[in-house]
PLY file of the C-alpha trace (Angstrom):
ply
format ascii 1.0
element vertex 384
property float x
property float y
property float z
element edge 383
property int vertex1
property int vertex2
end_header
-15.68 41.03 -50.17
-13.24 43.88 -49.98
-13.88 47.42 -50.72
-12.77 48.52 -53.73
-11.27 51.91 -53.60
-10.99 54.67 -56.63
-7.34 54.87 -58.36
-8.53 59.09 -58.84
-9.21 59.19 -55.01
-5.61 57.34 -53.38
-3.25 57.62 -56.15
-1.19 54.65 -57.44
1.37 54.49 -54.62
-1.32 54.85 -51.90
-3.26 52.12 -53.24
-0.16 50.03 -53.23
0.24 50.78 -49.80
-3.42 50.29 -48.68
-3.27 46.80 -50.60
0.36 46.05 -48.63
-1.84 46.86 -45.09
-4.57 44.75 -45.70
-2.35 41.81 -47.02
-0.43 42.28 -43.78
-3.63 42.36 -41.48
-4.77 39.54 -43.27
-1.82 37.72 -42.91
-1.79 38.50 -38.95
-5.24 37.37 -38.95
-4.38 34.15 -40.42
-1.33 33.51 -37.69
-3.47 34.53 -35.17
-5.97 32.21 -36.21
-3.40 29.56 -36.23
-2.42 30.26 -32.81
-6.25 30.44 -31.39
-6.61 27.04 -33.27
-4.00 25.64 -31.29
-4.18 27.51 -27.76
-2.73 25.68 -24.87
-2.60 22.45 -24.10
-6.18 20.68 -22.15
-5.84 21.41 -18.36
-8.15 20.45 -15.55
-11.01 23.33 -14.98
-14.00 23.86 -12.89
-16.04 21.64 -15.17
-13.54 18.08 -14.87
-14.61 15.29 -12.58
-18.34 14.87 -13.74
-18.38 11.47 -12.96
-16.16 11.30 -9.49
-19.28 10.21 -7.55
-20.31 7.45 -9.94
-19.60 4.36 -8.54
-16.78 2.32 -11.23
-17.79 -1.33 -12.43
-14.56 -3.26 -11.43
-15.23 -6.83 -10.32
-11.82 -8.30 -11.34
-8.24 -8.35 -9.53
-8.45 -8.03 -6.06
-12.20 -6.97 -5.78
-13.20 -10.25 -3.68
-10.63 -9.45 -1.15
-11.55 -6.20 -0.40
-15.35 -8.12 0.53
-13.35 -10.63 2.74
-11.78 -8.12 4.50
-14.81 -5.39 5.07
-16.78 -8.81 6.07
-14.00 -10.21 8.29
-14.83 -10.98 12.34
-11.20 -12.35 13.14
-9.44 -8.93 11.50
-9.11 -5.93 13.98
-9.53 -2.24 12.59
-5.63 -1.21 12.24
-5.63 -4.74 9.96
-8.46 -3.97 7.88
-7.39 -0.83 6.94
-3.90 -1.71 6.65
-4.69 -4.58 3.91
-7.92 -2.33 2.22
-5.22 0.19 1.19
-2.64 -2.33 -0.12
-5.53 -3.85 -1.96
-6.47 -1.02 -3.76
-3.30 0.46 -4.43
-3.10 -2.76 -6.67
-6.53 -2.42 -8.18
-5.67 1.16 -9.35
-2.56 -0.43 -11.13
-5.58 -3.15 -13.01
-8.42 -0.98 -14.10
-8.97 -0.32 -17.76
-8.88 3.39 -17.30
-8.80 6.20 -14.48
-8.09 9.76 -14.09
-6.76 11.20 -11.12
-6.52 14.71 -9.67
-3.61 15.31 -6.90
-3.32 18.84 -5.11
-0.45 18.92 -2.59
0.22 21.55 -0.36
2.75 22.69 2.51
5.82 24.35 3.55
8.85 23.54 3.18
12.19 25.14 5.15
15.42 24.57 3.58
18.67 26.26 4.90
16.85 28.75 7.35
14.22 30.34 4.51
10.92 29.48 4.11
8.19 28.60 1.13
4.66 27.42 0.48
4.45 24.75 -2.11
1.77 23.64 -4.29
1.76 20.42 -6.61
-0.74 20.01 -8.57
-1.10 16.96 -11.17
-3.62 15.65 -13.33
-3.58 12.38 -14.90
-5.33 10.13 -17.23
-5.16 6.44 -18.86
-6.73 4.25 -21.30
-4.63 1.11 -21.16
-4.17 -1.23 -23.65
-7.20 -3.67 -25.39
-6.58 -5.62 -28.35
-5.34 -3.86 -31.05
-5.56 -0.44 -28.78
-2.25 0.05 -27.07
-3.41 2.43 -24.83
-3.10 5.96 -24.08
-1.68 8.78 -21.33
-2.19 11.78 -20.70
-0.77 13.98 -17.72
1.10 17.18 -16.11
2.76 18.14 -13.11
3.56 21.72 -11.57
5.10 22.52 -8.50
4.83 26.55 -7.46
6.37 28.24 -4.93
4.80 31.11 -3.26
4.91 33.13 -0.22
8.32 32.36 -0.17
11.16 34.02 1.91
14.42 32.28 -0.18
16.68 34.60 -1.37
20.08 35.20 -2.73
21.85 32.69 -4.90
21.03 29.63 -2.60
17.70 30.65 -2.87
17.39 31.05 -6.72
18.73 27.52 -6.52
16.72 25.95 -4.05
13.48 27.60 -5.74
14.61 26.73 -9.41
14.94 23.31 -8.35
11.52 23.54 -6.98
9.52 25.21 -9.35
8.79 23.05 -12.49
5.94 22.03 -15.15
5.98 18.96 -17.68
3.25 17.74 -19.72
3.54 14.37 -21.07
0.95 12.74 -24.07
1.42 9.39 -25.29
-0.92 9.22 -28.14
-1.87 6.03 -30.09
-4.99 6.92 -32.16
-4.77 7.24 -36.07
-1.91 9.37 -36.90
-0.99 10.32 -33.79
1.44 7.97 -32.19
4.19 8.74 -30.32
5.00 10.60 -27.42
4.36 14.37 -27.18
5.72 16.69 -24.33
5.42 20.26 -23.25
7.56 21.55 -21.26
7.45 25.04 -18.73
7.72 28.49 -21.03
10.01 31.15 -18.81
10.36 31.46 -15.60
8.17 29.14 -13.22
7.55 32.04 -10.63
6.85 34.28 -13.50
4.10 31.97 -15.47
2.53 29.89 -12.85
-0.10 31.23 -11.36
-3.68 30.43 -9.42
-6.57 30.42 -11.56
-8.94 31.58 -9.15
-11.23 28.75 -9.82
-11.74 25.42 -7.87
-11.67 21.55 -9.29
-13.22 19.42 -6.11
-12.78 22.38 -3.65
-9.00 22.82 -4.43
-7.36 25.98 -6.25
-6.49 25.77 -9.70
-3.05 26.16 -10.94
-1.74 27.26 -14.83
1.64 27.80 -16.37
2.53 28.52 -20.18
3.79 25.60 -22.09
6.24 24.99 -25.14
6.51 22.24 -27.21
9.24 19.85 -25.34
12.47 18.73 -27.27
10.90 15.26 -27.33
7.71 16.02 -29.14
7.00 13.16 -31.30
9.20 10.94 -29.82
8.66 7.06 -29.58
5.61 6.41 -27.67
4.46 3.02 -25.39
1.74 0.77 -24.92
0.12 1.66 -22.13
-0.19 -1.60 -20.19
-1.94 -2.54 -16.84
0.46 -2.74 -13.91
1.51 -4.57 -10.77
1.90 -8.65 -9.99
0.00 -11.51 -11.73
-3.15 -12.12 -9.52
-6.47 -14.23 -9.73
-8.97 -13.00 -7.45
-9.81 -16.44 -6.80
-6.99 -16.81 -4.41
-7.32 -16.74 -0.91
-7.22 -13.60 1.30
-3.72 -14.94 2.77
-2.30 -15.62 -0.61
-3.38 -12.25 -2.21
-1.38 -10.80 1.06
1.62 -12.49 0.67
1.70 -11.90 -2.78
1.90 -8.03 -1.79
4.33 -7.96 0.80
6.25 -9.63 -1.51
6.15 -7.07 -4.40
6.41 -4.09 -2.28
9.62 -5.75 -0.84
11.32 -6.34 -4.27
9.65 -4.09 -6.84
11.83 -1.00 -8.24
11.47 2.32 -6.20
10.50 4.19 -9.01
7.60 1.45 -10.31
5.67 0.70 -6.86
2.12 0.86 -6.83
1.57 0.99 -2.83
0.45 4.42 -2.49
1.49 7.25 -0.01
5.04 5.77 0.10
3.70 3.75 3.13
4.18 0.07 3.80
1.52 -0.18 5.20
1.92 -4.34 5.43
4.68 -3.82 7.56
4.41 -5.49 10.91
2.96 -2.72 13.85
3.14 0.45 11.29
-0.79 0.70 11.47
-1.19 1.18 15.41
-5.23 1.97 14.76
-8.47 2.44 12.03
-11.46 3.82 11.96
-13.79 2.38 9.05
-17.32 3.44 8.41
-20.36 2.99 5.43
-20.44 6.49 3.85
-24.87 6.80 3.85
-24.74 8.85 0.36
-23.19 5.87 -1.80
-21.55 2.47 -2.00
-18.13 3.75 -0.61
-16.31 3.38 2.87
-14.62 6.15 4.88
-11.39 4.74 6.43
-9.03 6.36 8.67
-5.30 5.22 9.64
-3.05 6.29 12.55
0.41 5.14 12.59
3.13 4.32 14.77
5.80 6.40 13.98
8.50 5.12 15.61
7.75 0.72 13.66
6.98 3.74 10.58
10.32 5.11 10.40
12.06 1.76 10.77
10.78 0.25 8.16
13.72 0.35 5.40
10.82 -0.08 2.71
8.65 2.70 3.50
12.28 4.92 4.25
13.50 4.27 0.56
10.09 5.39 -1.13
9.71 8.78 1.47
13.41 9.28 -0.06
12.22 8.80 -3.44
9.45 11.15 -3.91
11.34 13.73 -1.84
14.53 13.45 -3.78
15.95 13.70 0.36
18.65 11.92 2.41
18.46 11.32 5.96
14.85 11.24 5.99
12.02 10.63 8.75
8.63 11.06 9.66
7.60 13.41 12.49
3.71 13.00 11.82
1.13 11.07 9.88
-1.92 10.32 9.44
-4.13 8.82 6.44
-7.69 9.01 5.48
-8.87 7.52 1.90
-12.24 6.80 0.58
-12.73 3.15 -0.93
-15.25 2.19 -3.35
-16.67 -1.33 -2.24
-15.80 -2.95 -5.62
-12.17 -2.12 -4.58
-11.21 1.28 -6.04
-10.20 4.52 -4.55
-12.60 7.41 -4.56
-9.95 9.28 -2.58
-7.45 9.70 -0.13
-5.81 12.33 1.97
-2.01 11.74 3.32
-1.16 14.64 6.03
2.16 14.63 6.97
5.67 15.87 8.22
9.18 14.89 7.48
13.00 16.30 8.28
16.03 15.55 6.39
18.17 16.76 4.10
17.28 18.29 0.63
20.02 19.03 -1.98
22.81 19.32 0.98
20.13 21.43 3.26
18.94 20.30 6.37
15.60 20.90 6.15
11.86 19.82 6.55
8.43 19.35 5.34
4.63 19.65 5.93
1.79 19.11 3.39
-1.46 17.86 3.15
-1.63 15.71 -0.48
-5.72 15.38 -1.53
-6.07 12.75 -4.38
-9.50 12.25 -6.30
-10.01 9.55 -8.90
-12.88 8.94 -11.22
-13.27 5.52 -13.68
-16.51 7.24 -16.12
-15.58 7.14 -19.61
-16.58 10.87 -19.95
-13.64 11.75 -17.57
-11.30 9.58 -18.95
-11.83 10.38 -22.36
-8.90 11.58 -24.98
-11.19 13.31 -27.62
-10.32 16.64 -26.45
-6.42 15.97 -26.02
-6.48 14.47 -29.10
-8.34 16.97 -30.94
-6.45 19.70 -29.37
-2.69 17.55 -30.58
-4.55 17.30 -33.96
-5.36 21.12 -34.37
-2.09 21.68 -33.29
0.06 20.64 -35.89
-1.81 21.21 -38.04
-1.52 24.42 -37.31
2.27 24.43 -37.80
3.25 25.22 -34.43
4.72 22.48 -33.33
7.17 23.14 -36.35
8.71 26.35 -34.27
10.94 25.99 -31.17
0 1
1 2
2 3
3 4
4 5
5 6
6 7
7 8
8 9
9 10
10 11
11 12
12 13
13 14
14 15
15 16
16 17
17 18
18 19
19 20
20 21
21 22
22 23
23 24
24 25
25 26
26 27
27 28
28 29
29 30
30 31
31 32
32 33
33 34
34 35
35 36
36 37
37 38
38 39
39 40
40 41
41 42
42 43
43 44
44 45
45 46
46 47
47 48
48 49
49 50
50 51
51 52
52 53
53 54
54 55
55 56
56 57
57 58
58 59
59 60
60 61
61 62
62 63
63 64
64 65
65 66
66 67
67 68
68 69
69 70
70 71
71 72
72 73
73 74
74 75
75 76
76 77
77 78
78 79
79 80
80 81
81 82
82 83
83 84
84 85
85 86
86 87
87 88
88 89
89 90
90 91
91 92
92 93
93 94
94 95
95 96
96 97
97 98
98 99
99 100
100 101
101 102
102 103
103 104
104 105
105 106
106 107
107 108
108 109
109 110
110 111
111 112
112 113
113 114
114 115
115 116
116 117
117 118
118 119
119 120
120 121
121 122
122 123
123 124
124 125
125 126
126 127
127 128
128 129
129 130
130 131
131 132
132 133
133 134
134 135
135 136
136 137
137 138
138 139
139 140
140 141
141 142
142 143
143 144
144 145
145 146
146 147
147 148
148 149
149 150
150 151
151 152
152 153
153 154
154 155
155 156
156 157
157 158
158 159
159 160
160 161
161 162
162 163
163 164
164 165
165 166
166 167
167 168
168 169
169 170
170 171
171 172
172 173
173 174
174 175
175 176
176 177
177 178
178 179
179 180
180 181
181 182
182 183
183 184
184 185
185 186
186 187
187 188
188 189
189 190
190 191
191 192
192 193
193 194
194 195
195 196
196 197
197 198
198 199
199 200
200 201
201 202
202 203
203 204
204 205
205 206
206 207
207 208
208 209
209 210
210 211
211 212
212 213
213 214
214 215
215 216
216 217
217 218
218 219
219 220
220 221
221 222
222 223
223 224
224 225
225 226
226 227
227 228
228 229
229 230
230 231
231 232
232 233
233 234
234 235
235 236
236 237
237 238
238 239
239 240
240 241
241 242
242 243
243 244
244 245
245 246
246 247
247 248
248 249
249 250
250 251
251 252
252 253
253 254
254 255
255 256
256 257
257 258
258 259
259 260
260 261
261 262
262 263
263 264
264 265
265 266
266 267
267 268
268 269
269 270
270 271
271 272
272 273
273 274
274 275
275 276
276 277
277 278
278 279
279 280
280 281
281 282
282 283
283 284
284 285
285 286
286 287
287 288
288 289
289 290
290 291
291 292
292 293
293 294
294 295
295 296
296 297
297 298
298 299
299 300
300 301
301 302
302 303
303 304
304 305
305 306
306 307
307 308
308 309
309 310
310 311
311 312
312 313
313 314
314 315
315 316
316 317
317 318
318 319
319 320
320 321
321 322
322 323
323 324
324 325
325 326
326 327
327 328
328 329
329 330
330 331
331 332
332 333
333 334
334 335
335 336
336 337
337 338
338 339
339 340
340 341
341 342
342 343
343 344
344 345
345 346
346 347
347 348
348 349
349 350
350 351
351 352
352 353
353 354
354 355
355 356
356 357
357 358
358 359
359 360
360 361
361 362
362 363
363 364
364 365
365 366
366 367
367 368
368 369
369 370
370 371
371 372
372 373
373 374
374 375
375 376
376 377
377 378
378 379
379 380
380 381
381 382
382 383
């Protein structure tokens, strides 16, 4: 309860004015509160991941395969490992959910200058079951630092470089629709290192505001990739692949790493070996860079992801971590390009980690949803 204070001690007009302060602190307090309630949008922490050592239960799609080809005595190493990641490239694009944390890091020179660039995403599905129609949740932000562009070429070549976007299709209850955030001010200003690690990599954050699409139409989030049984054969489930990776859209492939790695001669050796802590395989890939960079497929998605003309390889090398049902646990793509960026000649090296986990902790939407909930409810998604 609020003190009550004596007319004979303030006067009239100061107890007008008292009341008009604590009406006003009040009212701060309650748009504070507001704000507190609705905070920032859910982004990976220290704590994410629980469950990226827990072996997924995923016996469908192209699970059998994977045994025929880690039991195989006709298939040589480069083979194996060749097919094992086209296999589960496809499995990804067939499990019921996933989440997935990517940290990519390198340097890249454009038009003389210099900068060190981190991309971070972290994504999330629940796809589509019945009635459910699925739902996704994920952001991306790229941050340049220790960066020597400068001048107006390089306020151009960093603002094209530096970005954030958070995307949330929502189809629980009320909540349906798409709802995105978008970067608030300048990248270089907002986007900073946390300081803290998820899976031994550093932590990015950014400020968000509500994107000019919030509450737009949403989708049903659907399982991906080419109609398979995994009761066909070994040869059939191959051909099946090279055949989508030959005539699926750039922008909707699920081969991962932007490697073909079907491609006759672009594997030129594997090692593959029984991890002893769990039911997983380490598998390593080597490439010949010279069948690599003529393959027209593998050319087109490198172009793709790197927005780049003129584009080729000048090293590469893969290692990924396979669950035995099928599934990645992770991979590792380390790597060097050249070509030509926005009109710049320029080049490229990163290393690009990628963890996934399948637990239903980790792939969860309470807390995005909650969070969505709280915030308009709040009213802020109301302002600008």
């Amino acid at each position: 309860m609020a003190k009550r204070f004596s007319y004979k001690v303030f006067g009239k007009k100061k107890v007008f004015a008292l009341t008009a302060v604590v009406v006003l602190i009040a009212v701060t307090a309650a748009v504070l509160s507001a704000c507190t309630v609705a905070g920032a949008p859910p982004m990976a922490d220290e704590t994410y991941f629980g469950g990226y050592n827990t072996e997924p239960a995923f016996d469908g799609y192209y699970s059998a395969q994977v045994n025929d080809v880690l039991n195989s005595t006709s298939l040589d190493d480069a083979t194996k490992a060749a097919y094992l990641w086209a296999l589960a490239s496809y499995n990804w694009g067939q499990t019921s959910q996933y989440a997935m944390f990517q940290n990519k890091v390198g340097d890249t020179v454009l038009n003389g200058d210099k900068g060190t660039m981190a991309y971070q995403q972290y994504h999330k599905e629940k796809r589509a079951d019945g009635d459910y129609k699925g739902e996704k949740y994920h952001y991306t932000i790229k941050h340049i630092y220790n960066s020597s562009f400068s001048g107006l070429v390089g306020s151009i070549i960093e603002g094209s470089l530096e970005s954030a976007r958070l995307r949330f299709v929502a189809n629980t209850g009320e909540l349906s629709g798409l709802y995105r955030f978008e970067l608030s001010g300048d990248g270089k200003e907002v986007t900073t290192f946390t300081g803290t690690q998820l899976l031994g990599e550093d932590l990015l954050t950014t400020q968000w505001k509500k994107g000019k699409d919030f509450g737009g139409n949403g989708e049903e989030i659907h399982k991906s990739g080419i109609v398979a049984e995994n009761g066909k054969s070994l040869d059939e489930v191959i051909a099946a692949i090279k055949n989508d990776i030959q005539t699926c859209e750039v922008d909707d492939r699920l081969i991962q790493g932007n490697i073909n790695t079907l491609a006759d001669g672009v594997v030129s050796g594997a090692t593959i070996e029984k991890a002893t802590d769990g039911d997983y395989y380490k598998i390593t890939m080597m490439f010949n860079l010279e069948k690599l960079n003529a393959d027209e497929r593998s050319i087109e998605f490198l172009k793709s992801d790197n927005s780049a003309s003129e584009i080729v390889w000048e090293r590469i090398s893969i290692s990924f971590e396979l669950w035995s049902c099928g599934l990645f646990k992770s991979y590792t793509v380390d790597e060097a390009w050249n070509g030509r960026v926005m009109s710049f000649s320029g080049m490229a090296q990163a290393v690009n980690n990628v963890y996934f986990s399948y637990s239903d902790a980790d792939c969860s939407m309470d807390k995005e949803l909650e969070y969505l909930t709280d915030y308009i409810k709040s009213g802020a998604a109301d302002g600008e």
